[in-house]
Backbone bond lengths (Angstrom), bond angles and torsions (degrees), N, CA, C in turn:
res aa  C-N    CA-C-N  psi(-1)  N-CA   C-N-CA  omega(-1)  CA-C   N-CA-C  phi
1 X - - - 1.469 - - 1.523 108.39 -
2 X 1.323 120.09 125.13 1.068 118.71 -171.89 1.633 109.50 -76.88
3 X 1.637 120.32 167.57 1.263 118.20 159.14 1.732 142.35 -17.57
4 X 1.366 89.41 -73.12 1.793 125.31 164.29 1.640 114.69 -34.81
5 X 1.464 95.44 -48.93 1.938 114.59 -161.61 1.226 113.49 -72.17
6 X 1.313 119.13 87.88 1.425 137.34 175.35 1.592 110.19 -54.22
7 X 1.337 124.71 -59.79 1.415 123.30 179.04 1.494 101.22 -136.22
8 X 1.692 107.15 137.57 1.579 135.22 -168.83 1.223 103.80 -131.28
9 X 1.646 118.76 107.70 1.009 131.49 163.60 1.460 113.94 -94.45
10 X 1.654 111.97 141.21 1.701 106.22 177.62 1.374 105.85 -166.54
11 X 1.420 99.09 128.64 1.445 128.06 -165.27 2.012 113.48 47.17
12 X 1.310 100.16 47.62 1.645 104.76 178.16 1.340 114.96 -67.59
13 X 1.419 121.29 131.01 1.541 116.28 168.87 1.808 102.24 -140.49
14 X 1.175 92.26 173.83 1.354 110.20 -171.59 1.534 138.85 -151.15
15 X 1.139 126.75 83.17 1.501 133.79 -127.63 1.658 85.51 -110.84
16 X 1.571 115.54 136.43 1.419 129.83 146.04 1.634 116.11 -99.56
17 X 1.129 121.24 155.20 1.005 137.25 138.62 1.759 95.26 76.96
18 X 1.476 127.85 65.10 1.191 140.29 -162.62 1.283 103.29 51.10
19 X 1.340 147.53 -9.05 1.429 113.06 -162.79 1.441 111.38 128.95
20 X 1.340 105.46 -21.75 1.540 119.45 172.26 1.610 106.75 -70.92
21 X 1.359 127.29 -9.32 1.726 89.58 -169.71 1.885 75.47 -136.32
22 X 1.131 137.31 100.34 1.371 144.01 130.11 1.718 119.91 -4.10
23 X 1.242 128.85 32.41 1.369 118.43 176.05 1.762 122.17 -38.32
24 X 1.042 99.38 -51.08 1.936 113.55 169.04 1.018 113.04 -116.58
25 X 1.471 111.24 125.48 1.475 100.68 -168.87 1.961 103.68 -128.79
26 X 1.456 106.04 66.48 1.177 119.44 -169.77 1.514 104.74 97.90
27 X 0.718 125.01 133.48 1.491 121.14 170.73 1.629 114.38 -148.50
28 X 1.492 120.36 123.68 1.199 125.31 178.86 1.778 130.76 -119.74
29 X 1.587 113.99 102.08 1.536 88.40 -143.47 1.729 72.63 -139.78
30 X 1.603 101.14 157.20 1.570 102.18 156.59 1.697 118.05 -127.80
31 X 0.939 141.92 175.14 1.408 132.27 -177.80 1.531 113.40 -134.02
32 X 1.423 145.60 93.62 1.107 134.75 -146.00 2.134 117.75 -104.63
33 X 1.098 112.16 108.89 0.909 111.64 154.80 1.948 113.98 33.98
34 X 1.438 138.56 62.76 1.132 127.24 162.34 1.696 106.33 105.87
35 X 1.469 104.31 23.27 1.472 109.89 -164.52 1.565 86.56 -127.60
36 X 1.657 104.54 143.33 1.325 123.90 -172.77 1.922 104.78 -100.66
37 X 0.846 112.52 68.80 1.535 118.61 -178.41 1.626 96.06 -56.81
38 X 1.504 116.84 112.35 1.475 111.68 150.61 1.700 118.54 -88.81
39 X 1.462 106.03 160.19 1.732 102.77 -170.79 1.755 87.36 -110.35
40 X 1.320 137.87 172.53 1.291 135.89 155.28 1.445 78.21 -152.00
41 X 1.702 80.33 -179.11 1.680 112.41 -176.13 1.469 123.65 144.50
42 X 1.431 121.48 153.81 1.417 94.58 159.40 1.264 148.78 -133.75
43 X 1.405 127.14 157.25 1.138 150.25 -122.59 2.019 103.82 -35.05
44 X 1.154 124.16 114.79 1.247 144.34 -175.20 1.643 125.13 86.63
45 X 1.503 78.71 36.68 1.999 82.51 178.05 1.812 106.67 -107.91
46 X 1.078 117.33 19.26 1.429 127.81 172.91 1.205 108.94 103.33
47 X 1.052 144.19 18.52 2.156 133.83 -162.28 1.775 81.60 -56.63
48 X 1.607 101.21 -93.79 1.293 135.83 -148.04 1.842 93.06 -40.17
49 X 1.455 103.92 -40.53 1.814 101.97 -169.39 1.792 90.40 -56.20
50 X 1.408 114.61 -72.52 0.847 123.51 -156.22 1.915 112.85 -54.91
51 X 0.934 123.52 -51.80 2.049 110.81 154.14 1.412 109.85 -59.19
52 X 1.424 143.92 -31.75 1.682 132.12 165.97 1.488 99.34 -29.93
53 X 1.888 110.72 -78.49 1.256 127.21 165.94 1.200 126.79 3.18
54 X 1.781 123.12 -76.57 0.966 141.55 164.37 1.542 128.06 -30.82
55 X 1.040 123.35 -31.07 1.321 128.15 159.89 1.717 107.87 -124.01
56 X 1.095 113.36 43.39 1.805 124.91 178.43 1.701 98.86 34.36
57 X 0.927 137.69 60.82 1.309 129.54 144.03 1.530 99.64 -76.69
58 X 0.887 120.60 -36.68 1.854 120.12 173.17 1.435 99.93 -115.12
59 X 1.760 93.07 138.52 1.899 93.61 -170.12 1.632 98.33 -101.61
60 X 1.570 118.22 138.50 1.299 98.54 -166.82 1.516 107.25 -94.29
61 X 0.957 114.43 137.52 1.750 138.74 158.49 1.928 99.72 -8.48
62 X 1.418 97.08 -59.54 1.331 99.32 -157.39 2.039 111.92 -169.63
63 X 1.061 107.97 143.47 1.815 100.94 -160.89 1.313 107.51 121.22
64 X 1.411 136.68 166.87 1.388 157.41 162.32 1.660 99.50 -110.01
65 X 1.900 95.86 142.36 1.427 96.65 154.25 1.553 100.09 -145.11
66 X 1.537 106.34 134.98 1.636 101.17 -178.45 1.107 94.06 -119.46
67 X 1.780 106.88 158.88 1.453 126.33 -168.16 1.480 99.44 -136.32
68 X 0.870 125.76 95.64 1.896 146.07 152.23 1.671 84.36 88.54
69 X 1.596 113.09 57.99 1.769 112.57 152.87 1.469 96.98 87.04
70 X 1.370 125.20 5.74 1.623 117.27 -168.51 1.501 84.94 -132.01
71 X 1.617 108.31 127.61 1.774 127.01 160.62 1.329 92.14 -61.05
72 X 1.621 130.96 124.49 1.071 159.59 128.53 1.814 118.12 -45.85
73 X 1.197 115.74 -40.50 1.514 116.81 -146.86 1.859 85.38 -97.97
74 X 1.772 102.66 -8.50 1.687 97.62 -172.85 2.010 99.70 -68.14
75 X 1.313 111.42 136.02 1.121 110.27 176.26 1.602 119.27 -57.61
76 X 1.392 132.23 -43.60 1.134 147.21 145.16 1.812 118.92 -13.03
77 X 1.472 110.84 -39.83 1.520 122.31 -175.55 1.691 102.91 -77.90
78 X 1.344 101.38 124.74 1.750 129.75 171.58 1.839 95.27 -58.06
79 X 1.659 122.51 62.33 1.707 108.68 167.08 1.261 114.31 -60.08
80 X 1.356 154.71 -16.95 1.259 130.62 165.87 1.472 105.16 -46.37
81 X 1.778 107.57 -75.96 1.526 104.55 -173.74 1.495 125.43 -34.54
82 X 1.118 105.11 -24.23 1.945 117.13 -174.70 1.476 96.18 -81.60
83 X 1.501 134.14 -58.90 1.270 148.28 -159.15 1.825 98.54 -55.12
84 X 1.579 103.33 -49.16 1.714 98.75 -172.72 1.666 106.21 -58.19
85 X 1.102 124.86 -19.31 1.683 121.02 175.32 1.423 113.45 -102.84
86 X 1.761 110.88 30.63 1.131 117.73 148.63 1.337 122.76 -155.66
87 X 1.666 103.90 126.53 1.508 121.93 -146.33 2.017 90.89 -95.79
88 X 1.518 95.31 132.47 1.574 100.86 179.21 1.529 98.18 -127.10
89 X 1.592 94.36 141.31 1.511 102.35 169.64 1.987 97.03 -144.42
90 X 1.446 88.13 128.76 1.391 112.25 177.89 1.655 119.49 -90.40
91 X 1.372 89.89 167.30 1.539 105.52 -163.76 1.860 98.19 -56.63
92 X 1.516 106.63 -38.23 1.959 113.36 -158.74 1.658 91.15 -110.78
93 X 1.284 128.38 20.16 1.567 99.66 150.48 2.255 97.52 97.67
94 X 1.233 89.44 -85.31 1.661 94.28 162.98 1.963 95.33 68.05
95 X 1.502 106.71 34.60 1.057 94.67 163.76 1.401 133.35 -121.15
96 X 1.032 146.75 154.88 1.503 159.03 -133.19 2.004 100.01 -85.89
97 X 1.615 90.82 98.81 1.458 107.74 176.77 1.865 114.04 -31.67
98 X 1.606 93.29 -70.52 1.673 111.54 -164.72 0.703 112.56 -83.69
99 X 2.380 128.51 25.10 1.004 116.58 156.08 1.294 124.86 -126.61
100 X 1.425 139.11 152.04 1.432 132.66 178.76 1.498 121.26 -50.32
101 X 1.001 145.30 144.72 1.518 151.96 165.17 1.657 113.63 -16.84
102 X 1.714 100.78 -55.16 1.689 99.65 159.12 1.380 139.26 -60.42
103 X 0.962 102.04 -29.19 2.219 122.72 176.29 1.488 109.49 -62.45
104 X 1.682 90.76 -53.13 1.445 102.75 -178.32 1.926 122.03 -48.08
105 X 1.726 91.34 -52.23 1.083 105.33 176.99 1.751 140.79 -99.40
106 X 1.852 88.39 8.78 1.918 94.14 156.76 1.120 112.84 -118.43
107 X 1.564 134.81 4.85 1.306 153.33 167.84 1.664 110.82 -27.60
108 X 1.650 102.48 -51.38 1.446 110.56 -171.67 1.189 110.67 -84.59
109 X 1.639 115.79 -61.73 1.216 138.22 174.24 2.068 104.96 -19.98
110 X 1.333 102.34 -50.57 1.663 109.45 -161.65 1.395 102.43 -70.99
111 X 1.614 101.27 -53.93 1.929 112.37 -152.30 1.829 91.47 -76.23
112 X 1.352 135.25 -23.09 1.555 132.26 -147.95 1.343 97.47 -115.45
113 X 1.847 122.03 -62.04 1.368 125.48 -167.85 1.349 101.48 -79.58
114 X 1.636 111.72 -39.42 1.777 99.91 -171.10 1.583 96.75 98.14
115 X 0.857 103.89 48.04 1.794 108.94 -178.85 1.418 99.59 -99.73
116 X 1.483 126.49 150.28 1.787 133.38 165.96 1.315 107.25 -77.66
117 X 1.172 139.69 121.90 1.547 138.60 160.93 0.989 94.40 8.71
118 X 1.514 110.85 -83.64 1.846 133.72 -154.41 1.796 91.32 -29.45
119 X 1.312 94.87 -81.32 1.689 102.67 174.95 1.243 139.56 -7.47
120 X 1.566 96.81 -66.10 1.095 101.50 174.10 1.472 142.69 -79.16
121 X 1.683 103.15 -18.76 1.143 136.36 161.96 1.310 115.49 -51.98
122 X 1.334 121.14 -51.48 1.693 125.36 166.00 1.167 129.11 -63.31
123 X 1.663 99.12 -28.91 1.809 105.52 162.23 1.244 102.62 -47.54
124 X 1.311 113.52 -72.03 0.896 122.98 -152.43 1.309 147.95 -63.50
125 X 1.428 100.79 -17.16 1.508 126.81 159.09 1.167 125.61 -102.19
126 X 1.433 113.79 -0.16 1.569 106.31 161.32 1.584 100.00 -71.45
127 X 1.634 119.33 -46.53 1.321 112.01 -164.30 1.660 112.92 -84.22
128 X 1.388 124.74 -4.54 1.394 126.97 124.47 1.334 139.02 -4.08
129 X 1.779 93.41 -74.00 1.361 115.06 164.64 1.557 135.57 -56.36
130 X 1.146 83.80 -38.98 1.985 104.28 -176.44 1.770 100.84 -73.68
131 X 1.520 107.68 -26.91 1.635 96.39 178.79 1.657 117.97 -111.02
132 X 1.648 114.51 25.60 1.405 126.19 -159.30 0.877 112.06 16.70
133 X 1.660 111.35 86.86 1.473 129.07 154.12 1.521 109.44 -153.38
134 X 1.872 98.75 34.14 1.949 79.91 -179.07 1.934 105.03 -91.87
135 X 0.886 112.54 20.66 1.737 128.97 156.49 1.374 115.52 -74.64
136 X 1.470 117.80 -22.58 1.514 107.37 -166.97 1.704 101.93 -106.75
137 X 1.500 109.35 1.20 1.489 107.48 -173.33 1.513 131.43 -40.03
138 X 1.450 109.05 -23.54 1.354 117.35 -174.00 1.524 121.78 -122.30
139 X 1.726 80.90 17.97 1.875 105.32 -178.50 2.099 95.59 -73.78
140 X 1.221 101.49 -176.17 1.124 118.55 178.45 1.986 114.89 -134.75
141 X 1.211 116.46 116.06 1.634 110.43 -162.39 1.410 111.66 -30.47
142 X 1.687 134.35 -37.70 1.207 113.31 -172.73 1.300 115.28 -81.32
143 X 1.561 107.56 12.10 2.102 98.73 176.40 1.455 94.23 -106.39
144 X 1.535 123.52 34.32 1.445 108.46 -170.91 2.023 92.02 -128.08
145 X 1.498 98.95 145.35 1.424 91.66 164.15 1.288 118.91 -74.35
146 X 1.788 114.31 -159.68 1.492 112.09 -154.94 1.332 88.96 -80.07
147 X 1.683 120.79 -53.02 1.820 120.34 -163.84 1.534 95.47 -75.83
148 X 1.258 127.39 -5.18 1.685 108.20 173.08 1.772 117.32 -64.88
149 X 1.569 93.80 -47.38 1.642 126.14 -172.04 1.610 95.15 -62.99
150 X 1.161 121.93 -30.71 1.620 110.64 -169.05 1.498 106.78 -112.18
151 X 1.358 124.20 -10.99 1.151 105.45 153.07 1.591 120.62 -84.07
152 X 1.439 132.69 -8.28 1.130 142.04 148.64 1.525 116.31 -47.61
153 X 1.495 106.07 -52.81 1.502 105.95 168.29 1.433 119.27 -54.10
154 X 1.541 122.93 -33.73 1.536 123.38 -169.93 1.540 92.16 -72.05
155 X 1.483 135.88 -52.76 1.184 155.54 -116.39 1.623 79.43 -102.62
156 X 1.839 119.04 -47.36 1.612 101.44 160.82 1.520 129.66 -57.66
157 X 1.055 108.33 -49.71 1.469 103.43 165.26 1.439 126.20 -36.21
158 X 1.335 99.35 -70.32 1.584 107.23 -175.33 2.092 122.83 -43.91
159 X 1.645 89.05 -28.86 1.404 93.83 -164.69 1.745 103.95 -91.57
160 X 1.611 117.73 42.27 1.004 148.82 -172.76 1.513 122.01 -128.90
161 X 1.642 111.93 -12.49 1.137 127.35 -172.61 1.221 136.08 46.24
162 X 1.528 102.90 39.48 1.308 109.41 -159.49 2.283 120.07 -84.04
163 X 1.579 98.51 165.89 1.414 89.07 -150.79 1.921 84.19 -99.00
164 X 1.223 134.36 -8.89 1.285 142.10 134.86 1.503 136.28 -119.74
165 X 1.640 125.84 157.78 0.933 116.54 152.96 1.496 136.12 -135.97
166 X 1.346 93.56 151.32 2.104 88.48 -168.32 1.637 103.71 -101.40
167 X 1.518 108.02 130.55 1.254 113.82 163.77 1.484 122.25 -109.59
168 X 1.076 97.23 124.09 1.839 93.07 -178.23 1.532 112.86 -106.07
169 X 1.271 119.53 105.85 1.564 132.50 -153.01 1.193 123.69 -13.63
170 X 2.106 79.90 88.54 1.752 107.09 -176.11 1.367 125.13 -51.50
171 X 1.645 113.81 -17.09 1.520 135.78 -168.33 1.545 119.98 -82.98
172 X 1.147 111.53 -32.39 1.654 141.24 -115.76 1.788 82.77 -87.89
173 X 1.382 117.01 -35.72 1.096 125.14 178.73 1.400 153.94 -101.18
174 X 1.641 73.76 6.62 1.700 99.51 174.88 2.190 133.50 -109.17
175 X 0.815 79.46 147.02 1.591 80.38 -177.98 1.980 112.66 -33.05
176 X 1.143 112.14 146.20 1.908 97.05 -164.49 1.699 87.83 -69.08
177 X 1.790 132.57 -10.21 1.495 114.35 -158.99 1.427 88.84 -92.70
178 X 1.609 138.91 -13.68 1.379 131.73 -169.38 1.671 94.51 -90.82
179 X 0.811 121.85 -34.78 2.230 133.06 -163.44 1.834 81.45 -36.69
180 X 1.379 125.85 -64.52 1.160 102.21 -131.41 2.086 99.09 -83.76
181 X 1.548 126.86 -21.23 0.786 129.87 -178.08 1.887 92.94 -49.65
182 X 0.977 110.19 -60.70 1.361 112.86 -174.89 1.519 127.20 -39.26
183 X 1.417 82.73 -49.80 1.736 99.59 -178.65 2.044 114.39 -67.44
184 X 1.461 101.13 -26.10 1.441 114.97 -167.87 1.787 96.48 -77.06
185 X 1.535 125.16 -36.11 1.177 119.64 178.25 1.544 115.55 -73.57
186 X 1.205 110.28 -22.23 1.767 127.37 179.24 1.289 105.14 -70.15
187 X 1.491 142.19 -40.17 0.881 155.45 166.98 1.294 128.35 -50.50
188 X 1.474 110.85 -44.80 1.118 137.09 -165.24 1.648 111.04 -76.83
189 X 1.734 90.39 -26.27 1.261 106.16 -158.24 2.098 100.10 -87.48
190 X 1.882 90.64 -25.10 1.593 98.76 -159.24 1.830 82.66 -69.22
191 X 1.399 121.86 -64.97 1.126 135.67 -164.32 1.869 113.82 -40.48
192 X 1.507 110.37 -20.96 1.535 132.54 169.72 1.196 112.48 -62.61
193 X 1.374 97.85 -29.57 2.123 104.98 -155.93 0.951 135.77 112.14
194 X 1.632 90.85 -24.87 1.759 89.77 174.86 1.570 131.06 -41.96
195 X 1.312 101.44 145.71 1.966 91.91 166.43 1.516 112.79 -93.62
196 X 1.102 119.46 160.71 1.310 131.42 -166.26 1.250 124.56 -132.54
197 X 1.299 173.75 103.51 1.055 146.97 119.09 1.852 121.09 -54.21
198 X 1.582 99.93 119.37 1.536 94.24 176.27 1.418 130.54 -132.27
199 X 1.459 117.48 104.12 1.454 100.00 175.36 1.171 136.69 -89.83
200 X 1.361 128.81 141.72 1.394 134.10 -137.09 1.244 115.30 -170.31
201 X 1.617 117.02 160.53 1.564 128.77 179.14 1.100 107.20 -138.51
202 X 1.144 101.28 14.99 2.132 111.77 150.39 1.337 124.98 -84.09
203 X 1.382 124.15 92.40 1.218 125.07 -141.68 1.541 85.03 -110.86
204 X 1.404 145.30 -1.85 1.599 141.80 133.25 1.373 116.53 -48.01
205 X 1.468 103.98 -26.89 1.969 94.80 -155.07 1.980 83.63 -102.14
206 X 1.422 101.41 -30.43 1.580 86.29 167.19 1.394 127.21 -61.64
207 X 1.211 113.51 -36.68 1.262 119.49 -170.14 1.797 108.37 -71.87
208 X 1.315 104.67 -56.22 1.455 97.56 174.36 1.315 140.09 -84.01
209 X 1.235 103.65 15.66 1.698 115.94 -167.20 1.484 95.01 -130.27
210 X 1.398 125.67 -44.30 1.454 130.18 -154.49 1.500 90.40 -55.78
211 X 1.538 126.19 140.78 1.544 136.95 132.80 1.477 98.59 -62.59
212 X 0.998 136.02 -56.51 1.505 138.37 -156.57 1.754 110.80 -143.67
213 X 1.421 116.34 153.05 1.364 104.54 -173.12 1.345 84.90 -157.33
214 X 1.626 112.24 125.44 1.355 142.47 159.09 0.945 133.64 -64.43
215 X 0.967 150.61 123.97 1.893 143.37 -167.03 1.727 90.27 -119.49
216 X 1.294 122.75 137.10 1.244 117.40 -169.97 2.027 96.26 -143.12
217 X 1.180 136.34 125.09 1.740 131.96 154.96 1.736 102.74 -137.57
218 X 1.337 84.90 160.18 1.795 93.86 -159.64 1.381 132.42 4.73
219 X 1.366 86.10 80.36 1.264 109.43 165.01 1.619 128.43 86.95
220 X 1.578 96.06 -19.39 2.066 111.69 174.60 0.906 117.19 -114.68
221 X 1.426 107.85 167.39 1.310 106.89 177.51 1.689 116.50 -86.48
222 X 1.237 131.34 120.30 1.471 125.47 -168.31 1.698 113.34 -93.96
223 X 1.193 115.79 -14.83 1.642 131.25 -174.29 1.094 114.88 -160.68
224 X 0.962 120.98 151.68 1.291 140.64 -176.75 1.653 146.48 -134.77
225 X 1.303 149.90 31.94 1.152 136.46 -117.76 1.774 95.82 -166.44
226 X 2.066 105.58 -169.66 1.433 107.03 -149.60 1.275 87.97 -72.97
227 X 1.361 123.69 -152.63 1.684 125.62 175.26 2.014 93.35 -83.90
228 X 1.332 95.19 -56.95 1.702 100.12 -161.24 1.765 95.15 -55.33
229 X 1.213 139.01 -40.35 1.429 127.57 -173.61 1.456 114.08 -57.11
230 X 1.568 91.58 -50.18 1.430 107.88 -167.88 1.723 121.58 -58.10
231 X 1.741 87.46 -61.60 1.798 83.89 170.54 1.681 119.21 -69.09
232 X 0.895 100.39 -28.89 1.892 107.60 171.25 1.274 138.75 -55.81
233 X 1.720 103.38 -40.08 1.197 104.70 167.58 1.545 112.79 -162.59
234 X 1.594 107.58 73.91 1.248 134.46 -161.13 1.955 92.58 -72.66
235 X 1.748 87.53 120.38 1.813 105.17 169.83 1.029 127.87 -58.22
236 X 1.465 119.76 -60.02 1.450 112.73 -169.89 1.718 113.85 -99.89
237 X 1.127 116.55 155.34 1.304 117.39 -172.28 1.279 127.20 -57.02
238 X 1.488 93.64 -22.37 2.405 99.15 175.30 1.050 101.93 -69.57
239 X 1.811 130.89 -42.08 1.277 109.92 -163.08 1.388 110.31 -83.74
240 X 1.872 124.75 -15.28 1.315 126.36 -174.88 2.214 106.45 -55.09
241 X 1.662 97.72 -47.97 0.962 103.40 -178.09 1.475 131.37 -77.07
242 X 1.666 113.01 -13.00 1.081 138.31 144.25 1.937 132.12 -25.99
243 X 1.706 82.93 -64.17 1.486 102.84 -171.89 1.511 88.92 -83.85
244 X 1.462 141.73 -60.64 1.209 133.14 -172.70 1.531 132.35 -47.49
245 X 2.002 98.66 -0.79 1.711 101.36 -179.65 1.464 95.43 -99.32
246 X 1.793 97.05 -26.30 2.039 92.73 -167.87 1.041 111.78 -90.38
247 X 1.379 132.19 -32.99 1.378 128.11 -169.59 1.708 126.81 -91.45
């Protein structure tokens, strides 16, 4: 594993239902240091299993995945401690009904890092600010629209300090007039440095944001490459017919 290589996946698989349904079927991937890896594919060829994985929300069958030089998947490894240096934001938001926008988002910060209110509170509204929503701080998720609630979700993540983050198609669930508010903070975030893993059916935000973009169907990875190679002059024939339904 080189220097750079934040997370090393090798030979990952992922079996339902004894063994009958192949979700990962080997998987070999690396994630480098400040690089926006997009995932595509379509719908049930593993994306979402395969980032679950990544921070074991799904335990894999079989494979290694290490996260900053440390095997993760070893049963022996403390994954909470690993999990707080990786920020997840889901397709539905997954945020805390009966609490205000602030609760939501010093909740972790206090009980995990050991942060003072005060603290965390300032985190938290600076990065408020950065996604215009430090007006809604004392809102409650159901007075928020769909791209309000999920940039709140990123804005949870972030206020976690995390050294990646996985999105599992942050869009997928929002009105097409909220997609791009969403997408403009994602951006904002690639252009920062952040690293990313993202799966998605924004095949604009792949193209112009992706460092790298994955083509993934049952269960492997089938391509691999920059955005401009990939959509330009896609190799194998799944992804030709792939890109020719989405684009």
């Amino acid at each position: 594993m080189t220097t750079d290589t934040l997370i090393k996946v090798s030979g990952l698989q992922k079996h339902f239902k004894g063994g009958q349904i192949k979700a990962l079927d080997g998987i070999n991937a690396e994630v480098r240091h400040g690089e926006v890896v997009v995932v595509i594919g379509p719908s049930g060829s593993g994306k979402s299993t395969f980032l679950r994985c990544l921070n074991l929300l799904e335990h894999p069958t079989g494979g290694t995945i290490e996260f900053e030089g440390v095997d993760i998947t070893d049963p022996k490894t403390d994954i909470n401690k690993h999990r707080q240096k990786m920020g997840m934001v889901f397709q539905l938001f997954n945020l805390f009904p009966h609490m205000t926008v602030m609760k939501n988002l010093t909740i972790a910060p206090m009980n995990l890092l050991h942060k003072s209110k005060a603290e965390a509170e300032e985190k938290a509204m600076a990065l408020l600010k950065r996604v215009g929503l430090e007006d809604r701080a004392n809102a409650y998720p159901s007075q928020l629209s769909g791209g309000q609630k999920q940039r709140i979700a990123i804005v949870r993540a972030l206020c976690m300090d995390p050294d990646v983050m996985l999105f599992d198609e942050p869009t997928s669930a929002l009105d097409p007039e909220m997609v791009g508010e969403v997408l403009e903070v994602m951006k904002q975030l690639a252009h920062e440095g952040m690293t990313m893993v993202v799966v998605t059916h924004e095949m604009g935000f792949a193209r112009e944001v992706g460092s790298r973009v994955i083509f993934m169907d049952y269960g492997k990875i089938i391509e691999e490459n920059t955005p401009e190679e990939l959509f330009s002059h896609p190799r194998s024939e799944r992804l030709q017919s792939f890109l020719a339904k989405v684009l």
